[in-house]
C-alpha positions in Angstrom: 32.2 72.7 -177.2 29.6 70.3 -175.7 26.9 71.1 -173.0 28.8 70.1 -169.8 31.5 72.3 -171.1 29.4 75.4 -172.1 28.0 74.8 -168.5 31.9 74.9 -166.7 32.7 77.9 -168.7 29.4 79.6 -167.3 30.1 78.6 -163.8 33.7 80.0 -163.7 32.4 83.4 -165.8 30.0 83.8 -163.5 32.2 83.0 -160.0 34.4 86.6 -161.7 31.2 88.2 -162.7 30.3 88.2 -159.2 32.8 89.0 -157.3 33.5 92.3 -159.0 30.0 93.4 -157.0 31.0 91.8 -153.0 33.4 94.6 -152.0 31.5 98.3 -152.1 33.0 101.6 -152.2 35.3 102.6 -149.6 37.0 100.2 -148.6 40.7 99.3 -149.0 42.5 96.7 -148.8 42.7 93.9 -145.9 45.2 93.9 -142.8 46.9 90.6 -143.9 47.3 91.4 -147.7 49.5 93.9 -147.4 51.8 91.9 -145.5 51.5 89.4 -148.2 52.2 91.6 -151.0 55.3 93.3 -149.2 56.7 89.4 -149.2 57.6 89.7 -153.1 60.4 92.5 -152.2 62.0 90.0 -149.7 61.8 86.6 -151.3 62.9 83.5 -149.6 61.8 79.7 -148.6 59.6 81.0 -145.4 58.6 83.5 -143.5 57.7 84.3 -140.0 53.7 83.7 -140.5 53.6 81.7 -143.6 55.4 79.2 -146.5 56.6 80.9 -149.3 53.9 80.0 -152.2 52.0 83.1 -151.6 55.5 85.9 -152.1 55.4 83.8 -155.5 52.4 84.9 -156.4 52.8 88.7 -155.2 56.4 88.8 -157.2 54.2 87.9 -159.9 51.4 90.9 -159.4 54.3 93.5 -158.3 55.9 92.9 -161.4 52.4 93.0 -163.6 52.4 96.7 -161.8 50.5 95.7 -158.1 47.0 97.1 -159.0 44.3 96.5 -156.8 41.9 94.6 -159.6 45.2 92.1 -159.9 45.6 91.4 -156.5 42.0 90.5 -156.5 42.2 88.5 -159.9 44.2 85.4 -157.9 41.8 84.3 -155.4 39.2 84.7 -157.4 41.3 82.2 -159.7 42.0 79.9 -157.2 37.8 79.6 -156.2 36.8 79.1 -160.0 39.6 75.7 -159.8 38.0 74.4 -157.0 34.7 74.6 -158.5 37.2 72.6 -161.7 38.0 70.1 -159.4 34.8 69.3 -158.3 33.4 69.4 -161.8 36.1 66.9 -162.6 35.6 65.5 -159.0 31.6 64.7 -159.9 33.0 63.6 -163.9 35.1 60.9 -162.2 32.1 59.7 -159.8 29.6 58.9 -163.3 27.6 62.3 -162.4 26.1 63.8 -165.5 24.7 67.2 -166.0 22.2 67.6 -162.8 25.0 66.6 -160.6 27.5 68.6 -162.1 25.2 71.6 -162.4 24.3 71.1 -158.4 27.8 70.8 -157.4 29.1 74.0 -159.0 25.8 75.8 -157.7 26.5 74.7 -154.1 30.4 75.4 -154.3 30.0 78.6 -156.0 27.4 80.2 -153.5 29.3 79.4 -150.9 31.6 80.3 -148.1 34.5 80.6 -151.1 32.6 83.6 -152.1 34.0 85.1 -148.6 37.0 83.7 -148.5 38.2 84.6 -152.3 37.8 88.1 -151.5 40.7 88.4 -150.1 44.3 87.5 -150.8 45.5 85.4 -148.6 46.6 81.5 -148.4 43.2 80.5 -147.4 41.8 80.2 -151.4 44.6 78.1 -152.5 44.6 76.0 -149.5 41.3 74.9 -150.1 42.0 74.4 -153.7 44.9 71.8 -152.5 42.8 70.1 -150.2 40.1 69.5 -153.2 42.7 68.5 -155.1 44.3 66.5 -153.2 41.2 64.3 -152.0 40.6 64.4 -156.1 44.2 62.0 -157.2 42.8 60.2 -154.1 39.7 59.5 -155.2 41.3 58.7 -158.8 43.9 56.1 -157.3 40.7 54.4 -155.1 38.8 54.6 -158.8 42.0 53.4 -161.1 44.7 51.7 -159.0 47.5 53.4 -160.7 50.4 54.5 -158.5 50.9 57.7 -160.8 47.8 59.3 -159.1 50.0 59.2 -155.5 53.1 60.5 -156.8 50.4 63.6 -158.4 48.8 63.5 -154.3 52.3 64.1 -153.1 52.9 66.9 -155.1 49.6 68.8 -154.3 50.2 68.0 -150.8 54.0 69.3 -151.1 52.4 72.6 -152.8 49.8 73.1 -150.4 52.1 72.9 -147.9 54.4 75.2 -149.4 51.5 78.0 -149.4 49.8 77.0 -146.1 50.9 74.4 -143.0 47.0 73.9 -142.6 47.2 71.1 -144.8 48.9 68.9 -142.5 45.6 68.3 -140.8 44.2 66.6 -143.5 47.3 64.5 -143.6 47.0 64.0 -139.8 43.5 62.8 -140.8 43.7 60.8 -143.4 46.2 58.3 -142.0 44.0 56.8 -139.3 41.0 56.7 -141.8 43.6 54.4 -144.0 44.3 52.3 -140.7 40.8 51.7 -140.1 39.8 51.0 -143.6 40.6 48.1 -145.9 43.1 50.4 -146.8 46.0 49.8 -144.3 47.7 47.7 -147.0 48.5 50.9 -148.8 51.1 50.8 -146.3 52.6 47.9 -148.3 52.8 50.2 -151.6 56.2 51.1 -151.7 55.1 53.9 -154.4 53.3 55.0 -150.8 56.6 55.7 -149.7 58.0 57.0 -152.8 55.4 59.8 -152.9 56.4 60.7 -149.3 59.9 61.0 -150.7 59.2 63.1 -153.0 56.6 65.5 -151.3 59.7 65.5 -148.7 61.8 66.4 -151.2 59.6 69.3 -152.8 59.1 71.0 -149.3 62.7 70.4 -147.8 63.9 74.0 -148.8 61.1 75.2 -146.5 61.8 73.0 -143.8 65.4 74.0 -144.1 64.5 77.3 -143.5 62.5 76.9 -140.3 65.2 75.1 -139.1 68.0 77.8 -139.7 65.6 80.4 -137.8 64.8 78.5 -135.1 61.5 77.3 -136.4 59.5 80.3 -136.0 56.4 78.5 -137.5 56.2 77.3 -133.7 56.7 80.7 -132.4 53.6 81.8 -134.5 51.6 78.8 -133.6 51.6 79.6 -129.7 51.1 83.3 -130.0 48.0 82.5 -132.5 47.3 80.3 -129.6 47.5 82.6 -126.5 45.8 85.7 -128.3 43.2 84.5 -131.1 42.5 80.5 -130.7 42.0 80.8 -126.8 38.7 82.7 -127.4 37.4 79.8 -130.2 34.8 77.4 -128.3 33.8 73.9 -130.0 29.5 75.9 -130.2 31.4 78.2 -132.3 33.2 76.0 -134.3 30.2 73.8 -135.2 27.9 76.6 -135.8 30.3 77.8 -138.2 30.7 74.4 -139.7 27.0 74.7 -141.0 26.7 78.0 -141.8 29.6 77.9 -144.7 27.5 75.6 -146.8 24.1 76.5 -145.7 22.7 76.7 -148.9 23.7 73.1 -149.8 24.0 71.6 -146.2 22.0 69.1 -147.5 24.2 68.2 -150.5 26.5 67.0 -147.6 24.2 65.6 -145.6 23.5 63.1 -148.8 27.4 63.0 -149.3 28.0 61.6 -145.7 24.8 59.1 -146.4 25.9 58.0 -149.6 29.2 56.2 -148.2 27.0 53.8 -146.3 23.5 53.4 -148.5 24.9 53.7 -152.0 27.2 50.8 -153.4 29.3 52.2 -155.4 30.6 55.0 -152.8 31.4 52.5 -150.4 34.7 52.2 -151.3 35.5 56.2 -150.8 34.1 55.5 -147.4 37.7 56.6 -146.9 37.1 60.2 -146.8 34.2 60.1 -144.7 36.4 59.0 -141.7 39.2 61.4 -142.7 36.9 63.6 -142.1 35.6 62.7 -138.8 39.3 62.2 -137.6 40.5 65.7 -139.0 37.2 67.8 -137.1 37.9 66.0 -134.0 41.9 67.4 -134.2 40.9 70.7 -135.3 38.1 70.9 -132.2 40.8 69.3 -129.8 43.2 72.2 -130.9 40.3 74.6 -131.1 41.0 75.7 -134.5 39.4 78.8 -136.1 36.2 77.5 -137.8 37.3 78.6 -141.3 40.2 75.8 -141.4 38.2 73.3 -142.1 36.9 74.8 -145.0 39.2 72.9 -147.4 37.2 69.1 -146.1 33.7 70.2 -147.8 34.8 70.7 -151.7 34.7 66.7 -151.9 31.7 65.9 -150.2 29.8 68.0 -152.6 30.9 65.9 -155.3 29.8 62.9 -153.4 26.5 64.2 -152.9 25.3 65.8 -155.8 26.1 62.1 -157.8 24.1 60.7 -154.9 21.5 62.8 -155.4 20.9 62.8 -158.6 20.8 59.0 -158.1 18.0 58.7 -155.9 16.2 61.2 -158.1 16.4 59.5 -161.3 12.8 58.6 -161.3 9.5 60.4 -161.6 7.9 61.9 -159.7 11.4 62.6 -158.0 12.6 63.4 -161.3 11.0 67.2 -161.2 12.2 68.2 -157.9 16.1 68.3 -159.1 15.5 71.9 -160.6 13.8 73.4 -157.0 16.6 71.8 -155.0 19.4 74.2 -157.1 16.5 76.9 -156.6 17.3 75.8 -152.8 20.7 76.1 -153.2 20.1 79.9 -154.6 17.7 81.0 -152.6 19.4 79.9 -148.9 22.6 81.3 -150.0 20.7 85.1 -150.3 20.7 86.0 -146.6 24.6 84.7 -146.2 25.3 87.2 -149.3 23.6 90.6 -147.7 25.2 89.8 -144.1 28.6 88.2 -145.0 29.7 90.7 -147.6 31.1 94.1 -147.4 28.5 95.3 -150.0 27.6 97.8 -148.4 29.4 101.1 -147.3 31.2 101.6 -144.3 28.4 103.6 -142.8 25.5 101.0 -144.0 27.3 98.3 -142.4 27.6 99.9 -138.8 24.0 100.8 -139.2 23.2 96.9 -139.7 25.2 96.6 -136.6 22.1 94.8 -134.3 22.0 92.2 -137.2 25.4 91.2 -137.8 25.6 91.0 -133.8 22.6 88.8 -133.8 24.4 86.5 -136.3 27.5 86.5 -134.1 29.3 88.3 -137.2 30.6 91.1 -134.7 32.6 89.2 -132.4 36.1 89.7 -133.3 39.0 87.3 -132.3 39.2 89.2 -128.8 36.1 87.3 -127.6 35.0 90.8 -127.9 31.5 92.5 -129.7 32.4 95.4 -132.0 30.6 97.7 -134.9 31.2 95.8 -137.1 32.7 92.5 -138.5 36.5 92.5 -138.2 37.0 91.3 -141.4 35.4 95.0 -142.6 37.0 97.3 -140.2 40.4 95.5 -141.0 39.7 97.3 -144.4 39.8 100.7 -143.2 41.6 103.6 -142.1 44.5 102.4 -144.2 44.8 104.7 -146.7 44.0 107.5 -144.6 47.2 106.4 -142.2 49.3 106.1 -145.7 48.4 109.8 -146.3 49.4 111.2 -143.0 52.7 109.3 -142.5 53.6 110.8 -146.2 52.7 114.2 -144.8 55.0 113.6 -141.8 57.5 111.9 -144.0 57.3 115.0 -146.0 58.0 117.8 -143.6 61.3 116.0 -142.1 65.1 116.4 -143.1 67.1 114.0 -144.0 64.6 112.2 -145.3 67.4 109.4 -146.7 68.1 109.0 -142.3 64.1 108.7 -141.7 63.0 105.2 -140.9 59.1 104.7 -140.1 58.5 102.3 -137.3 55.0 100.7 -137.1 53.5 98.7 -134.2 52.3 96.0 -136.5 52.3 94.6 -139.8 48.6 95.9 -140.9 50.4 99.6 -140.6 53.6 98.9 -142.3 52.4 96.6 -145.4 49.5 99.4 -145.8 52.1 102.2 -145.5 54.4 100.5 -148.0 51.3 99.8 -150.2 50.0 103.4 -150.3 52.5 105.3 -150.1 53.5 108.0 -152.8 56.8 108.3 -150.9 60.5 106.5 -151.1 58.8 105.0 -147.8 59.6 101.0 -147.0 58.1 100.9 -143.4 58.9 98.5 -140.8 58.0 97.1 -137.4 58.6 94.7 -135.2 56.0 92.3 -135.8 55.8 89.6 -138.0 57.9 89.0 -141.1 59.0 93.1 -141.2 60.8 92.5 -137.9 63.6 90.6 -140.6 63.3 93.1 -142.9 65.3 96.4 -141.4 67.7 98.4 -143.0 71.3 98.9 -141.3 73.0 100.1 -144.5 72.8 103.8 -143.5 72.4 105.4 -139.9 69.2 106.9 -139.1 68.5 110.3 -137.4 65.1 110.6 -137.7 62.0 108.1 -136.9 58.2 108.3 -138.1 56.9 105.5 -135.4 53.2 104.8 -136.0 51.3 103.5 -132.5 48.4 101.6 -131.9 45.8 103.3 -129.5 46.7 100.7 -127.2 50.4 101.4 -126.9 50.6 105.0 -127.6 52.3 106.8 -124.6 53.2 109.7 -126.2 56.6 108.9 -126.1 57.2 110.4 -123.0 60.5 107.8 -121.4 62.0 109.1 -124.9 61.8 112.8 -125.5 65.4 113.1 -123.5 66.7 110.8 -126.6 65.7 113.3 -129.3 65.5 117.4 -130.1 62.1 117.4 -131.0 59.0 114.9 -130.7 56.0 115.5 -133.2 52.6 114.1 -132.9 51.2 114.3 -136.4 47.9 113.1 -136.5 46.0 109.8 -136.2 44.1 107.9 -137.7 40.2 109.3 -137.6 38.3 106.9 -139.4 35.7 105.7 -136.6 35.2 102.3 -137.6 38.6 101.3 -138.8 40.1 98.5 -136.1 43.0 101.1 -136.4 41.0 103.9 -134.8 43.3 106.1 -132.9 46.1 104.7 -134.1 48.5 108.1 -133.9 51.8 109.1 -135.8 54.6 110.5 -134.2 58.0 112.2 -135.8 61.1 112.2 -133.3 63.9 114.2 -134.7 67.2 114.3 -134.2 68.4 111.4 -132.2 71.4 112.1 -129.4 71.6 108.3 -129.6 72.5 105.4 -131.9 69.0 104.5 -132.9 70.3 101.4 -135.4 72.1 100.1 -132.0 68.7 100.9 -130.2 66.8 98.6 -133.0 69.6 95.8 -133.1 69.1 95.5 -129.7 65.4 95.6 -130.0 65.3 93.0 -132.5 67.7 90.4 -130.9 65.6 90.8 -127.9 62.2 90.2 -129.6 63.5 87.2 -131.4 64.5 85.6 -128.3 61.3 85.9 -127.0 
């Protein structure tokens, strides 16, 4: 094994070395992963939220037994390619060791660190993003139509696991129509490719067109309740801080495609990037969407770096800008990370609110970032709904309702019960049971929406409030369970109903 590869395999060692230490003690797992995971018992070509790459990936972990290290394992995966493809990225640009030493440095103290720890789309999005901009870069390099046949298919996959890639696409086309390149649009392989990325995501497509396309259902509630409360200060401040440690890596990246001859000719990517930020700030996008444009740009300027100091004196400062690197990302990895306990962390509260860290995607300040206190309380709620679940008859007629999918996927997750919780939010609201008639319901509320279920009491013998959910800093504080026995009506026409009504809206 030669140097640069000895190098690689320390790079990707340490990206799993290190993430074993950035989640502390007492903490579950995250809100969305939950949902995620319950995808691999209901497989299909979409779902209400996302494509169906990610159920792939959870079939694969359920079957492998669903332990929490596994779940873990695949992000973590999908970080140490990107830092791959931007190995291989730099290899392809003539970089030699210093560059390819910078650029794993500055992509593997990054903002992946944060996204990776948690399984969701986001880690394999960006990884299709890098390597889509990679058989770009090849086919600007080599000129062979086999590198945009490979591009379609990394675009097709990406967009099987996340519709955030269609920004870069949305990008990318009036970069080539500004560029020399417009007479790619003369390559029938151009069209080909499309073809055949068509092809590869038509099942999808097919899908959100036999249920009404609820990708656009999602797409303006994300807008009305989350994206509404995203300003363009926000988005730009975020832009810097998830590369702070090697912002000026991609400040000699965007240089490089107008000072340095050879990168001219990718000049290409700098205006696809230009042309995708100004979409996501028109749309006012949640800052981490972008995250996927930066991989690249590393590439570009660690090789441009390493150019300029090729020379002595210049020579000797290579080694203190990857001590840079190090020593800027230090601060992002005590403030961005849940390394600390629960309790730590909402005593650090006056710093993460001076960073802006606390302000959740209600516009609102908290105790804490979101991201942590949608990793509490869960298990605790798993316990007590077993408890209720428990002390009920009929436990075969017993469905548990939740108010949203955090609850139910945790539930689900947690549970040592024959529990398969549902609610009427999000993909769960396609996953109810008719096959038997049920008599008795566990319904899980928000603090929020909790009434007490006062209108309905008339509709059943008994109503039960079993406990709720105690855990101070969990987002689901207060969050109560409540067992209604005995129905006097047809609570599967009740649900029907409820259901046809909710997808109309």
């Amino acid at each position: 094994m030669n140097i640069k590869n000895r190098v690689l395999l320390f790079f990707v060692l340490l990206k799993f070395i290190i993430h074993y230490f950035l989640i502390a003690p007492g903490y579950d797992l995250h809100r969305d992963e939950y949902l995620h995971l319950d995808q691999a018992r209901h497989l299909a070509w979409g779902y209400e939220s996302v494509p169906p790459f990610t159920s792939w990936i959870s079939y694969i972990i359920l079957q492998l037994g669903n332990s929490v290290s596994l779940i873990k394992f695949f992000p973590v995966l999908f970080g140490a390619l990107t830092t791959v493809v931007v190995w291989k990225t730099i290899e392809l640009l003539k970089g030699s060791i210093f560059a390819l030493t910078l650029g794993a440095t500055a992509i593997t103290l990054s903002v992946l660190l944060r996204i990776n720890i948690l399984y969701q789309p986001n880690s394999f999005d960006i990884l299709c993003w890098s390597t889509f901009y990679y058989t770009i870069a090849q086919y600007i390099s080599h000129k062979k139509n086999k590198w945009l046949y490979y591009a379609s298919i990394v675009f097709a996959i990406g967009f099987l696991n996340k519709y955030n890639i269609i920004f870069l696409i949305a990008g990318i086309f009036p970069a080539l129509l500004i560029t020399s390149y417009r007479n790619w649009f003369f390559n029938r392989h151009v069209y080909g490719a499309m073809v055949l990325a068509l092809i590869i995501i038509s099942p999808n497509l097919l899908w959100q067109y036999n249920h009404d396309f609820p990708v656009i259902h999602h797409m303006k509630e994300l807008s009305e309740t989350q994206l509404v409360n995203v300003n363009p200060s926000d988005f730009f401040k975020e832009q810097l801080l998830f590369f702070l440690g090697s912002i000026y890596v991609l400040i000699a990246a965007f240089i490089s495609f107008f000072t340095y001859e050879p990168f001219k000719k990718y000049r290409l990517f700098f205006w696809t990037y230009i042309f995708t930020i100004i979409l996501f700030t028109y749309l006012k996008a949640k800052g981490y969407y972008a995250i996927g444009l930066y991989p690249v740009f590393l590439a570009f300027g660690a090789v441009y770096l390493e150019h300029i100091l090729q020379r002595k004196p210049l020579y000797y400062i290579r080694p203190v800008l990857i001590l840079i690197t190090i020593g800027l990302f230090i601060p992002f990895l005590l403030i961005a990370f849940p390394i600390h306990s629960p309790s730590v962390t909402a005593e650090r509260s006056p710093l993460y609110k001076k960073m802006g860290l606390n302000r959740w995607e209600d516009g609102k300040e908290h105790a804490m970032p979101q991201d942590f206190a949608d990793m509490l309380g869960w298990s605790e709620l798993a316990g007590k709904v077993d408890s209720a679940f428990i002390s009920v008859p009929q436990k075969e007629l017993t469905i548990v309702i939740c108010d949203n999918y955090g609850q139910a996927g945790a539930i689900n997750f947690y549970s040592k019960q024959s529990i398969r919780s549902v609610s009427f939010n999000a993909d769960y609201i396609n996953w109810f049971n008719f096959s038997k008639r049920y008599e008795n319901v566990i319904a899980v509320r928000t603090a929020d929406s909790d009434t007490g279920f006062v209108k309905e009491r008339p509709m059943f013998e008994s109503i039960i409030f079993a406990g709720r959910i105690e855990d101070s800093l969990a987002r689901e504080k207060g969050t109560s369970i409540y067992i209604l026995k005995g129905a006097k009506i047809s609570i599967n026409d009740i649900l029907k109903q409820e259901i046809q009504k909710r997808k109309r809206e």
